[in-house]
C-alpha positions in Angstrom: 91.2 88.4 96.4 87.9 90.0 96.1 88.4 93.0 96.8 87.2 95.0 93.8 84.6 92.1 92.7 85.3 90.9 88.9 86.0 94.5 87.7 89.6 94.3 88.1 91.5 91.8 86.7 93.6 89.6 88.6 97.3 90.1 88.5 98.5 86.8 89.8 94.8 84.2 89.6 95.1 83.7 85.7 96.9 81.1 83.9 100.6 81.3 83.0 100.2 80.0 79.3 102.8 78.8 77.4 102.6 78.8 73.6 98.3 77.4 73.1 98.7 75.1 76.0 97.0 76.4 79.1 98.8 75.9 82.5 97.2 76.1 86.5 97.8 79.3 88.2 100.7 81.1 89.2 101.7 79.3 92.3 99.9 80.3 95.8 97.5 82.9 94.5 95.0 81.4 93.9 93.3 85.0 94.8 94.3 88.0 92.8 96.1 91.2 94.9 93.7 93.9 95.3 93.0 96.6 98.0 91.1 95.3 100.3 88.1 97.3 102.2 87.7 97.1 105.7 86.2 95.5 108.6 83.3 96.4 110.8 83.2 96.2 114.4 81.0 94.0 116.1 79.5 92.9 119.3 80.5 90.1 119.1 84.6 91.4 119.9 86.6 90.0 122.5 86.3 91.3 125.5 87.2 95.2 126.1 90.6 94.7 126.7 91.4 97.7 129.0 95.3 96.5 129.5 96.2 95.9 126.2 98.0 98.4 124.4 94.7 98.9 121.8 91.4 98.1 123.9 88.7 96.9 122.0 86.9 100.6 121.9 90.2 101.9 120.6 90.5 99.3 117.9 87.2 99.8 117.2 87.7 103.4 116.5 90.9 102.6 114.3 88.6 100.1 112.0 85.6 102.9 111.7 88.5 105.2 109.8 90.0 102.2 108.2 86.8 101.6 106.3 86.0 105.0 105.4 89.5 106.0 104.2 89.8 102.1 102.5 86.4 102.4 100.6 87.5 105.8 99.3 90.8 104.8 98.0 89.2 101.8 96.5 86.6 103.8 95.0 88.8 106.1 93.1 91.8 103.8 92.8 94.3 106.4 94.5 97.9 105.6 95.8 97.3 109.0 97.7 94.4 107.9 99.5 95.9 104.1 100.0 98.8 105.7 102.1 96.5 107.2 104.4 95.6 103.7 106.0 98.0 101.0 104.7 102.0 100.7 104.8 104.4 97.8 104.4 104.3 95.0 102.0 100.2 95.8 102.0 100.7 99.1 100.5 103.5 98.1 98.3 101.1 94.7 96.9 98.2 97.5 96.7 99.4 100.0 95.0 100.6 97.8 92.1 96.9 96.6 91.9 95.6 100.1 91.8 97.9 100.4 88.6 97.2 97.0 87.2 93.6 98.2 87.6 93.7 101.6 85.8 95.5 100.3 83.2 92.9 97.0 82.5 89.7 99.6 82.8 89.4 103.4 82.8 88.0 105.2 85.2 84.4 106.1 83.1 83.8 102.0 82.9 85.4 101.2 86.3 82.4 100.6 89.1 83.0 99.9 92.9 81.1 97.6 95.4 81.9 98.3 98.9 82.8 95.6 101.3 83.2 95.2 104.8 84.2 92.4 107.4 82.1 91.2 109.9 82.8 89.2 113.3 86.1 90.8 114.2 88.1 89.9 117.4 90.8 92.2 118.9 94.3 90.5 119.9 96.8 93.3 121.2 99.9 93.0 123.5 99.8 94.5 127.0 99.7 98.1 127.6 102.8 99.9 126.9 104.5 97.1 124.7 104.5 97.3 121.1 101.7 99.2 119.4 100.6 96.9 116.8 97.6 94.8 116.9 96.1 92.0 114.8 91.9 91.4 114.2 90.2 88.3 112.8 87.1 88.9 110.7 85.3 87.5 107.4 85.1 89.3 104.0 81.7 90.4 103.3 79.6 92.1 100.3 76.0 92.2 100.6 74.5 89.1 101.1 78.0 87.2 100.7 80.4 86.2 103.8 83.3 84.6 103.3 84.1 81.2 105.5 87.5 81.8 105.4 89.4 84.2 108.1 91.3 87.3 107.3 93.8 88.4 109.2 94.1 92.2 110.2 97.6 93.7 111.2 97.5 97.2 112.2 100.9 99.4 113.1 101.3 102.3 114.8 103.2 104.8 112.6 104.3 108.4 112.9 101.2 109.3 110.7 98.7 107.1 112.3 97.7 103.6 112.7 98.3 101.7 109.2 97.0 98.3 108.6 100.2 96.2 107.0 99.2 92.5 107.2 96.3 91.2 105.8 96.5 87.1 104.4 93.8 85.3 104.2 92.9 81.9 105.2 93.4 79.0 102.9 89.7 77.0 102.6 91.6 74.1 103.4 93.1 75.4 107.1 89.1 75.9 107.7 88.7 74.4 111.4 92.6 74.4 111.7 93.7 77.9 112.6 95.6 78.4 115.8 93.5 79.9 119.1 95.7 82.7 120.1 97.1 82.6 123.8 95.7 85.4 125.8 95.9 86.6 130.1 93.5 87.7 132.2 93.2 91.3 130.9 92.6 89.8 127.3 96.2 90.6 126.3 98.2 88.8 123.3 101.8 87.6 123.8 104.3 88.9 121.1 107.3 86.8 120.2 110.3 88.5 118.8 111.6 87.3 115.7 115.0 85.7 116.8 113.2 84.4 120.1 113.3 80.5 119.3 112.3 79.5 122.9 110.2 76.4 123.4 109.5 76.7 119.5 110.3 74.6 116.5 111.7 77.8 114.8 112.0 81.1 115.5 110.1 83.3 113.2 113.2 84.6 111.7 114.7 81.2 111.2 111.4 80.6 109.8 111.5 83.2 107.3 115.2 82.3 105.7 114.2 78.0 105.4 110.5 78.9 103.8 112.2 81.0 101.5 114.6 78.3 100.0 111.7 75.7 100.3 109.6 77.9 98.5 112.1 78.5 95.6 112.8 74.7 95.8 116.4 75.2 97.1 116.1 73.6 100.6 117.4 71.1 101.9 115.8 67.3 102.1 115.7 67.5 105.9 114.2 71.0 105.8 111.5 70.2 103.4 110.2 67.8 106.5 110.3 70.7 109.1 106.9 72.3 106.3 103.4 71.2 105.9 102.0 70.9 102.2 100.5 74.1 101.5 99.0 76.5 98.4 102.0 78.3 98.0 104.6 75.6 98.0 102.9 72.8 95.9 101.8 75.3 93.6 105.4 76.8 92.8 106.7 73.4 92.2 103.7 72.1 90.3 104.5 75.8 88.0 108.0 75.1 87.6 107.4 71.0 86.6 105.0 71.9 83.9 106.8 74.9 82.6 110.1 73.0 82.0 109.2 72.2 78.5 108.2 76.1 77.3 110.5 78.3 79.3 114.0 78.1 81.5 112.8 79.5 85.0 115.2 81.0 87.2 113.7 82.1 90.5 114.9 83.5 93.5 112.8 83.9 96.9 114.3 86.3 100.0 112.7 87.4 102.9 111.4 91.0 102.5 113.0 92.3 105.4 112.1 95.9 104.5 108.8 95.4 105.9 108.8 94.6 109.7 107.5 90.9 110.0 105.7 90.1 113.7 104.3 87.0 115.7 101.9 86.4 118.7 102.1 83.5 121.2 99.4 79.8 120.5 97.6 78.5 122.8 99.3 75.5 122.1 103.0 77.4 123.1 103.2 77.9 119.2 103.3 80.9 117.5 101.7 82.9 114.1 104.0 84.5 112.6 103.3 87.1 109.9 106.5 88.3 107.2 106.9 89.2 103.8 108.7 87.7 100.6 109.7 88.7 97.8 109.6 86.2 94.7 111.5 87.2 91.2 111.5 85.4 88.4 112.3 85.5 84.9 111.3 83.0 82.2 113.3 82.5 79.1 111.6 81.1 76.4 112.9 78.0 74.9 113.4 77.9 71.2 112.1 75.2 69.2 110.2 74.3 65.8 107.5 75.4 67.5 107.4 79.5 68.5 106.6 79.6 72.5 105.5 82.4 74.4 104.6 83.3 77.5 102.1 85.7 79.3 100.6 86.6 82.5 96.9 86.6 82.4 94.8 90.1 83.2 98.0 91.8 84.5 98.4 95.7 83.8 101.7 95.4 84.5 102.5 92.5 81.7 99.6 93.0 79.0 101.8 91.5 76.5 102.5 88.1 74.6 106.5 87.4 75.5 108.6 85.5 72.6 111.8 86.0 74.6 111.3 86.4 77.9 109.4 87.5 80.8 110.3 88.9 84.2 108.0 89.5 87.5 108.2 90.3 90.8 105.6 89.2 93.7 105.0 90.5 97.0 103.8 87.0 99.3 102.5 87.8 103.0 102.1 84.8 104.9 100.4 83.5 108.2 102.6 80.6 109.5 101.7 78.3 112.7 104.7 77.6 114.5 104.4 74.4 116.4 106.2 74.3 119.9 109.0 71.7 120.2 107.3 69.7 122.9 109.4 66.8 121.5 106.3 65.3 119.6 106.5 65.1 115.7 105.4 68.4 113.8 105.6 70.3 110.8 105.1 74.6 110.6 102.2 75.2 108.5 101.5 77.9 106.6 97.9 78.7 107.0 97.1 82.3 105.3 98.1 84.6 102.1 98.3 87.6 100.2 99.9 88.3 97.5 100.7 90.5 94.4 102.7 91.3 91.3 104.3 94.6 92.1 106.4 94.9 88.5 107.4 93.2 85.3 108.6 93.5 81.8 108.9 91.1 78.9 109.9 91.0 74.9 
């Protein structure tokens, strides 16, 4: 993502190579992890919201100190500050950015631009339900807006509100995104993650059959309940063309350490938000040729791997859940984030 400009380099964006031969990107990340800055509040909001559990003057005031504490951190690249507004998979995805970063540029050569979002609309559920809350907006710097949506999840921890979701729109979901179902008072309807009702899939059962589709493990008849998406195509393309350099072994889970959530469609859908967790470790094949691997402006793998290589990713996903109105359908996944959080290699 963009969120320290071209300064950092991306930990997931850059070609997996294998021996001279250049391969596509690491599958589904297309944008490289970094912190992200924060949104602005506009006029433009939904309306105030007085019975949702966050009105649109209260989320407002959670965004000022968002991007005040988030340009900070950014600024001097500090886990410290980070924890101060983010938790969850965000922090975790952050953090390893932050470290990537420091160790790619020094501090004396590292400059920051901040960024805001602009346009963002409030969707909380009613008063004295969970306190979480989720804002759309587009990534701005200067004269720059993004077209595509991000998606802002804030929590409501013991310390303070924390921001713990944030994909972003893939261009190709442009026009596609899912209108959120709302009441009178401007309220958002959660959906708890084994509630299945009227749905395709719950959002739990989503998050255990994405996982095996994304590893490739699924079944035939669960690869027709998913849309083609970034993620997806992208891991199988990887693991096509690296056949001929390096054994893959890859395993996707649902990160069920970090609290996964989901708000009511219009269309008697739902968006669901969760984590995953993606290891994998690449063993080079041996040959008359020597091959090697390497992850492409990563701190975290800087080297040139003979042997092998191992990473783990952090993958936040946006996922429409159609409703089962007996009509054919497929869940789409519609937004991302994502990061390399460790790795090793010889």
């Amino acid at each position: 993502m963009r969120r320290f400009g071209t300064v950092i380099g991306s930990v997931t964006a850059g070609c997996l190579l294998a021996g001279c031969s250049a391969l596509p990107s690491l599958p589904g990340l297309g944008k490289a992890a970094e912190p992200k800055a924060a949104p602005t509040p506009s006029s433009a909001a939904a309306s105030p919201g007085a019975g949702r559990s966050v009105s649109d003057e209260e989320g407002g005031t959670i965004i000022a100190d968002y991007i005040k504490r988030n340009n900070a951190a950014n600024r001097a690249r500090s886990e410290k500050l980070l924890a101060g507004f983010e938790s969850g998979s965000s922090f975790a995805i952050d953090k390893a950015a932050y470290t990537s970063s420091r160790l790619l540029t020094k501090q004396a050569a590292y400059t920051y631009k901040p960024f805001v979002y602009t346009k963002p609309t409030f969707y909380a559920p009613p008063a004295g339900d969970a306190a979480w809350f989720l804002t759309t907006a587009h990534w701005q710097r200067g004269k720059e807006t993004a077209k595509e949506v991000t998606y802002l999840l804030f929590a409501r921890e013991a310390a303070g509100w924390r921001q713990v979701y944030s994909p972003d729109s893939y261009e190709d979901a442009a026009g596609k995104l899912p209108d959120l179902k709302t009441d009178g008072t401007g309220s958002a309807a959660a959906v708890a993650q084994a509630d299945g009702k009227g749905l395709l899939m719950s959002p739990a059962d989503f998050a255990r059959r994405y996982a095996a589709h994304l590893s490739g493990k699924g079944t035939a008849a669960d690869k027709t309940l998913f849309a083609a998406d970034d993620i997806s195509t992208g891991a199988a393309s990887n693991r096509a063309k690296m056949a001929q350099y390096a054994k893959l072994t890859e395993t996707v889970r649902p990160a069920t350490r970090y609290p996964s959530y989901a708000l009511r469609t219009a269309d008697g859908g739902a968006l669901a938000f969760t984590t995953f967790q993606r290891d994998r470790r690449y063993d080079v094949r041996k040959g008359p040729q020597r091959n090697y691997v390497f992850q492409k402006d990563s701190g975290l793998l800087r080297g040139h791997y003979y042997n092998s290589m191992k990473m783990t990713e952090l993958i936040q996903v946006a996922a429409h859940i159609p409703p089962n109105d007996g009509n054919p359908a497929q869940v789409e996944v519609v937004a991302g984030y994502s990061g390399l959080t460790a790795g090793s290699g010889r």
